[in-house]
C-alpha positions in Angstrom: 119.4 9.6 78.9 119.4 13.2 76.7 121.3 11.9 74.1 118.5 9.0 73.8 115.9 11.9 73.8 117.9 13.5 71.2 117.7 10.0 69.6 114.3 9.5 69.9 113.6 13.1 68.0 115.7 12.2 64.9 113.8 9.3 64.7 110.7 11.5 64.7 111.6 13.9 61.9 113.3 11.6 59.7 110.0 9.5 59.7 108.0 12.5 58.8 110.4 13.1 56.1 109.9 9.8 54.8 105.8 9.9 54.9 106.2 12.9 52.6 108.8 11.8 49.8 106.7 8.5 50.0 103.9 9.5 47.6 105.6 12.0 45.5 108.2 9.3 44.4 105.2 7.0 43.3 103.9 9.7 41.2 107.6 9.5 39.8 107.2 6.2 39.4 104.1 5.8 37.4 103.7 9.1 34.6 101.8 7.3 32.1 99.0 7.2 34.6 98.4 11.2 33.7 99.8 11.2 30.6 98.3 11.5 26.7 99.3 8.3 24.9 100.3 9.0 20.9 98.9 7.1 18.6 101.1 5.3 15.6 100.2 7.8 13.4 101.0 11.2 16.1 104.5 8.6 16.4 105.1 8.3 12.9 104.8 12.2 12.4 106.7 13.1 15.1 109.7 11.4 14.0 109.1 12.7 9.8 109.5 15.8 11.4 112.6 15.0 13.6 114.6 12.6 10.8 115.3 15.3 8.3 115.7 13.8 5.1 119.3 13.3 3.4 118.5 15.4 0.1 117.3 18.3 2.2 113.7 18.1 1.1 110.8 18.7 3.5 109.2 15.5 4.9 105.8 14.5 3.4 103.2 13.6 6.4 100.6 11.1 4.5 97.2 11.1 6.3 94.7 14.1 6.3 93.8 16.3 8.9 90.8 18.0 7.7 88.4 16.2 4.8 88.9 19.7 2.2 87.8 19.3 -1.3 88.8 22.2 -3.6 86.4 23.1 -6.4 86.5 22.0 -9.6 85.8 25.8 -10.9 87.5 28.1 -8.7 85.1 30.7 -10.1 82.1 29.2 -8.8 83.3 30.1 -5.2 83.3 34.3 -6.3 80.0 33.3 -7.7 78.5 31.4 -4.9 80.2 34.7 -2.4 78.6 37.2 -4.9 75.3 35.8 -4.3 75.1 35.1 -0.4 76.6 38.8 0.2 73.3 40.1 -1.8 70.7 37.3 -0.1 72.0 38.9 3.3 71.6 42.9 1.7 68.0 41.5 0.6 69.2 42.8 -2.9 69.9 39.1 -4.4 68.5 38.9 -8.1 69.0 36.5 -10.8 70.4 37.6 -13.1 74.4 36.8 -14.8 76.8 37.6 -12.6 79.1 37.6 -15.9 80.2 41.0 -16.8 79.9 41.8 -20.7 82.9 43.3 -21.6 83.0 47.1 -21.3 80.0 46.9 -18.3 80.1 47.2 -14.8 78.3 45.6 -12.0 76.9 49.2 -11.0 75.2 49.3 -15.0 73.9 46.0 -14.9 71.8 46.8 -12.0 70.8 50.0 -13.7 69.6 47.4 -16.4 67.4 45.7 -13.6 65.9 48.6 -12.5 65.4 50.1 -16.1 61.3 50.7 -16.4 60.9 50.1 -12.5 61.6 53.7 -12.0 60.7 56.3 -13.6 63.4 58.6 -14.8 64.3 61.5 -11.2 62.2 64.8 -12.2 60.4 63.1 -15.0 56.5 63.8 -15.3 56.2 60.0 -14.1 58.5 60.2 -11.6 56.0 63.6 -10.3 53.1 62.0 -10.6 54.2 59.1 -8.3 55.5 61.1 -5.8 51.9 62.9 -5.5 50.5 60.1 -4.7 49.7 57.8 -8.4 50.1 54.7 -8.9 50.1 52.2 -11.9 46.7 51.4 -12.8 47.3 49.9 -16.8 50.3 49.2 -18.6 51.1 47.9 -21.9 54.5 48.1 -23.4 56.1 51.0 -22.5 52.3 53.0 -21.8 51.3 53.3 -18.9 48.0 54.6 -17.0 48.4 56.4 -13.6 45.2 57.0 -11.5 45.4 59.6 -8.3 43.2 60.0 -5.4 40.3 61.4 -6.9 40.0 58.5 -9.7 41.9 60.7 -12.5 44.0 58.8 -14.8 46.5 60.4 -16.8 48.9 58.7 -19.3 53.0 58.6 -19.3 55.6 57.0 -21.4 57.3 54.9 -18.6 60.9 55.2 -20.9 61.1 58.9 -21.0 58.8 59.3 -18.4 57.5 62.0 -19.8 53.3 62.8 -20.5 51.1 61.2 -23.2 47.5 61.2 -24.6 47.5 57.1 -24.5 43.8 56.0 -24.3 43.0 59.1 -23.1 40.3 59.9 -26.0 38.5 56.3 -24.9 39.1 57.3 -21.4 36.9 60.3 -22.3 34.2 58.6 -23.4 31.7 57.7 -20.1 31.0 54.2 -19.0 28.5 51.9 -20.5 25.7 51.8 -18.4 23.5 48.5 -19.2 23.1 46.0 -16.5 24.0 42.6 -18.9 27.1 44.2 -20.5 29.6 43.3 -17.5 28.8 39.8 -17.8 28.1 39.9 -21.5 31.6 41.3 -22.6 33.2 39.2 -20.4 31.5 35.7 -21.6 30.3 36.6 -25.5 33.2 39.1 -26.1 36.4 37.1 -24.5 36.6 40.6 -22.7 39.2 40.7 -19.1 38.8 42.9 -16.9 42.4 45.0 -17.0 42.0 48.1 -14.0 38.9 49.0 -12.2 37.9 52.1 -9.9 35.1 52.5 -7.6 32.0 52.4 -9.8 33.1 51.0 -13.2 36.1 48.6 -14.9 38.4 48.6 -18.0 37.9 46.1 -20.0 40.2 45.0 -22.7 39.0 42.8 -25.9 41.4 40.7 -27.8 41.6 43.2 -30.7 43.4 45.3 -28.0 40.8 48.2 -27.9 39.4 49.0 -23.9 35.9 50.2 -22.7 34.9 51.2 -19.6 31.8 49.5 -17.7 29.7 50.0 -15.2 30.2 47.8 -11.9 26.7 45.9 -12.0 25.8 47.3 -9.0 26.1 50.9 -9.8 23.9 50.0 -13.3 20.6 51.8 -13.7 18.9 48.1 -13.1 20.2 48.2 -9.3 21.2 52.1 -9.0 17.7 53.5 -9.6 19.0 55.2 -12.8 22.0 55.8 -14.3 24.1 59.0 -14.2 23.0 61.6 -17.6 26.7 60.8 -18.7 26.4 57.2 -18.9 25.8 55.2 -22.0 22.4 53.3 -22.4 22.0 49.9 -24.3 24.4 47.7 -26.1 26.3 49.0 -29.3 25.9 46.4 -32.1 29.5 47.2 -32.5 31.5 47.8 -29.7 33.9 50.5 -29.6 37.7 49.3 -30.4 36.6 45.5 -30.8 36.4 45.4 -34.6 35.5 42.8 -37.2 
């Protein structure tokens, strides 16, 4: 009777050793079920890499991996890189990003800025700094006016001090309640600067006079200031004809 206990065990164990090989030989037995199938073309390239050719060139793959198109001007990429690194430093301007010969990038943006500031330590560059600001330009003139409604006058090139406009300047506003309107609609007269109580006006000969704001004219003030001028010129001053 022990050696059919002893029997009986091997029986036991050997079963157990068969439920266990059981499922791992089925996974043997079927690999495609967790495997990637290639495609033709994964096939094809597989073996152009493998079957080395016989006159020792490199195999050609024909297909396309990515869809790349290169430019037609390879400049236009430096171009199109110039552009979107300044769009991003919010110092993008348009203007040729081809060099003339002898120039710099550094001097063409000098040329941008050229009569946007005024030259460092300049009379106009002064006058900013305490406060001006452009009030009337034309050309290369230029009228500043301050805090407390003075205007003087600068060369915006040199940026240096000038009597531009200042003798019409001196002269004090006209004071008649119809000539804001008047100038404006008779005259072909715009309206160029203005400060608190009166405005520049230019004419189309290119002189300027200054005029009362209609409601700081002696019609609606209650009387005009002693320095203001009464009544319509017959020939306005700078006008001409």
């Amino acid at each position: 009777m022990p050696k059919l206990r002893h029997l009986f065990i091997a029986m036991i164990f050997l079963g157990l050793i068969v439920a266990e090989a059981v499922p791992f030989l089925s996974r043997l037995a079927s690999p495609a079920e967790s495997q990637h199938q290639l495609t033709s073309q994964e096939q094809n390239l597989i073996l152009s890499i493998l079957q080395q050719p016989n006159d020792g060139t490199a195999p050609s793959f024909v297909g396309q991996f990515l869809d790349l198109q290169s430019p037609a001007d390879p400049s236009a990429v430096s171009k199109d890189a110039i552009i979107s690194s300044r769009l991003i430093g919010g110092t993008a301007q348009y203007y040729s990003l081809t060099p003339t010969p002898g120039s710099s990038d550094s001097s063409t943006i000098g040329d941008i800025l050229k009569g946007v500031l005024p030259p460092i330590g300049s009379d106009l560059y002064y006058a900013y700094q305490d406060g001006g600001r452009a009030w009337y330009q034309k050309g290369s003139n230029v009228l500043v006016i301050f805090s407390d409604e003075s205007i003087r006058s600068f060369d915006t090139a040199t940026g240096s001090s000038t009597t531009w406009l200042q003798d019409r300047l001196a002269y004090p506003p006209i004071n008649d309640p119809t000539a804001y309107t008047n100038y404006q609609k008779n005259y072909n007269a715009k309206i160029v600067a203005e400060t608190t109580q009166w405005v520049l006006m230019e004419f189309p000969s290119g002189g300027v006079v200054k005029v009362m704001k209609p409601q700081y004219s002696k019609a609606t003030a209650g009387g005009a200031p002693p320095s203001s001028i009464y009544g319509l010129p017959n020939i306005l001053p700078g006008y001409g004809n």
